[in-house]
C-alpha positions in Angstrom: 0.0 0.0 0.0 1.4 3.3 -0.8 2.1 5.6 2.1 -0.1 8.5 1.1 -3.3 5.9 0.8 -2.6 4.4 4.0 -2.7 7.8 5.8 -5.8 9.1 3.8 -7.5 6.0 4.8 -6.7 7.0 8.6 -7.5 10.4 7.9 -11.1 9.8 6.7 -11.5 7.0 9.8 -10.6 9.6 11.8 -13.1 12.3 10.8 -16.0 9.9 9.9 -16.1 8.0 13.7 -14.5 10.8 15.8 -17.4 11.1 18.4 -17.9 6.8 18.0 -14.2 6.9 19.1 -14.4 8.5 21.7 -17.4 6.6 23.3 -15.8 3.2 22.9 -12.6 5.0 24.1 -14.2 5.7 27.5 -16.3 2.0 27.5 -13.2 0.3 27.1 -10.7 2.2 30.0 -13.5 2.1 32.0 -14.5 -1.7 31.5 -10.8 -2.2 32.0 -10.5 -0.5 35.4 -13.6 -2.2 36.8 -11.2 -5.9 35.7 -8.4 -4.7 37.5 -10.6 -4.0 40.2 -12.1 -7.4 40.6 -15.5 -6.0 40.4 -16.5 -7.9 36.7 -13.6 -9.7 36.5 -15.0 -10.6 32.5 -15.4 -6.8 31.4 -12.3 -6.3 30.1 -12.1 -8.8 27.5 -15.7 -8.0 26.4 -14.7 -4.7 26.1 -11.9 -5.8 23.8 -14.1 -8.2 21.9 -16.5 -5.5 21.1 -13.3 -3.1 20.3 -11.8 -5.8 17.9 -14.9 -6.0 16.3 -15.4 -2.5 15.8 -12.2 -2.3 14.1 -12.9 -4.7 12.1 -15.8 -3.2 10.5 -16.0 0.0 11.5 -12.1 0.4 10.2 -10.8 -2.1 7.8 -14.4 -2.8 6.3 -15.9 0.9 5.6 -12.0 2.1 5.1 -10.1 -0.1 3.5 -8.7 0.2 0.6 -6.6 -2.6 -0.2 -7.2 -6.5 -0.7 -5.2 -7.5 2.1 -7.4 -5.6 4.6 -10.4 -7.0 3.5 -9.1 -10.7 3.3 -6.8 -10.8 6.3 -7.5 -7.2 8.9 -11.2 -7.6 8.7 -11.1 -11.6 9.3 -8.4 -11.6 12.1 -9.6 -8.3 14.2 -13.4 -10.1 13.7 -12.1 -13.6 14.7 -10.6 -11.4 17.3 -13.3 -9.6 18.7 -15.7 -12.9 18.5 -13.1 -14.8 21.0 -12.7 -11.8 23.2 -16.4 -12.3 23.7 -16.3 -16.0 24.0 -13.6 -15.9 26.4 -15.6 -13.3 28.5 -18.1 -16.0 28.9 -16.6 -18.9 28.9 -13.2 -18.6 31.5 -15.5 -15.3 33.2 -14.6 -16.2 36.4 -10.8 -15.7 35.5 -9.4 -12.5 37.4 -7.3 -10.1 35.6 -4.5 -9.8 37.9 -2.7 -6.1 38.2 -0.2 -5.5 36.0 3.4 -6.1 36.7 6.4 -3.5 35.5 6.6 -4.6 32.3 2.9 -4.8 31.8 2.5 -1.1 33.4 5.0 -0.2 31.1 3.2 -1.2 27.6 0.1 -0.1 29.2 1.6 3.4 29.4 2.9 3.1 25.9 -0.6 2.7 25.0 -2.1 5.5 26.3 1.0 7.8 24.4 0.3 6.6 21.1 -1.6 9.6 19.9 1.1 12.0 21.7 3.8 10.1 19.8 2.1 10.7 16.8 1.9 14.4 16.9 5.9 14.2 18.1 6.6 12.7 14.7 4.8 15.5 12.8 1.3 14.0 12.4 -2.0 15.9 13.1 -5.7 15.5 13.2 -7.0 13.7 11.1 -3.8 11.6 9.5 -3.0 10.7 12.9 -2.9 7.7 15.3 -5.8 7.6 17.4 -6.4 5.1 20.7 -9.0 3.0 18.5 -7.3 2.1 15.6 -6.2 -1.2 14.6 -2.5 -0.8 16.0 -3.4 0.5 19.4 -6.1 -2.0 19.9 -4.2 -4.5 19.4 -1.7 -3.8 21.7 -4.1 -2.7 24.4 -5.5 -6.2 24.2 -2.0 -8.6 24.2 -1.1 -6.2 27.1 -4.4 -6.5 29.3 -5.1 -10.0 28.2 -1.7 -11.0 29.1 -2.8 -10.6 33.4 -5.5 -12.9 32.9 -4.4 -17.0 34.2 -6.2 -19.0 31.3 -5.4 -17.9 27.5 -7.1 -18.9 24.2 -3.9 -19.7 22.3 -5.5 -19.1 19.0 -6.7 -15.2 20.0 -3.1 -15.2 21.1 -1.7 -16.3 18.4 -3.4 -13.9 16.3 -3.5 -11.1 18.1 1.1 -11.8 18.5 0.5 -11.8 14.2 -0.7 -8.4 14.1 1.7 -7.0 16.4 4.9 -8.4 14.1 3.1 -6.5 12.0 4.5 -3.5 13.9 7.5 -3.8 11.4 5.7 -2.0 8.6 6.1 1.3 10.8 9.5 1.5 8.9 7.9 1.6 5.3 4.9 3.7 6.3 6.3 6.0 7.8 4.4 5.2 10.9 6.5 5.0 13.7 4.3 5.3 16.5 3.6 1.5 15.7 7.5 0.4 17.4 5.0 0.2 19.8 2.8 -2.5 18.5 5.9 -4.7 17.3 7.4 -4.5 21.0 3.3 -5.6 21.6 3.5 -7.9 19.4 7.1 -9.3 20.5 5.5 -9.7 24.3 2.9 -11.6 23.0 4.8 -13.9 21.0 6.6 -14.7 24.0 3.7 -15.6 26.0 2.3 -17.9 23.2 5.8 -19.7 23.2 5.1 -20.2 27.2 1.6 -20.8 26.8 2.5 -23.5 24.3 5.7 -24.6 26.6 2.7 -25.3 29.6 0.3 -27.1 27.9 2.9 -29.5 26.6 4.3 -30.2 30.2 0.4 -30.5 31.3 
């Protein structure tokens, strides 16, 4: 994809679903908190199911451009988003423990994606927002990673999208370092998670 489409593509997300941003912006903090504070220990990963789901049809299927959007973003963030949900139901007893240093540290890195974004040069609208693909994605390796019981497959695809992170070089975009250091946490806790069950 060529660099100028990819940011016109944000751009036009960005002024289009502003206000719906914002909303699921506050939903999803706020769901998170209540996790962390053991009062719906579930929340947060319905929260991040309805996030990846939003993404992918409110991003990559209204705003994409390009055919690997529509035939691998839109699948994996809804594939995503439907096992955030089933996970919510099925291990909702699971407690979302606090975060440790590392954890506290990504989390932080989260919430400066937009600043970094305007460091680099970028403004409203061709900038990175907190829901957009990248930023959800690490938001949800990050938070899912305090929960005890993991769905190796939403792992698994959730690690994918963070490598992904690696296209920041030819985009331009390099707010998304973040996502591949994301992603690199998550691959490591699908290699234990895979490690565990085989010692089980």
């Amino acid at each position: 994809m060529d660099t100028q489409i990819f940011w016109n593509v944000i751009g036009e997300y960005n002024v289009q679903t502003l206000i719906i941003q914002i909303g699921l912006f506050i939903f999803l903090i706020s769901a998170i908190v209540v996790s962390y504070m053991h009062k719906i220990n579930w929340s947060a990963k319905f929260a991040l199911g309805i996030a990846n789901l939003f993404i992918g049809f409110g991003f990559f299927a209204l705003y994409g451009t390009e055919p690997i959007q529509k035939y691998f973003a839109l699948p994996l963030y809804s594939l995503c988003g439907v096992l955030f949900l089933y996970e919510s139901w099925h291990s909702r007893n699971d407690v979302l423990q606090k975060p440790n240093m590392l954890q506290a540290a990504l989390l932080a890195l989260y919430l400066l994606y937009p600043f970094v974004s305007v460091l680099l040069g970028n403004s409203f609208p061709q900038m990175v927002t907190y829901i957009m693909p990248c930023p959800v994605v690490s938001l949800s390796i990050t938070v899912y990673a305090g929960y005890k019981n993991k769905n190796k497959l939403l792992l698994a695809l959730l690690a994918l999208w963070g490598l992904t992170g690696i296209k920041s070089v030819f985009f331009n975009a390099y707010e998304d370092l973040i996502l591949l250091i994301c992603g690199l946490y998550g691959a490591v806790l699908l290699f234990y998670e895979i490690k565990a069950s085989k010692t089980k």
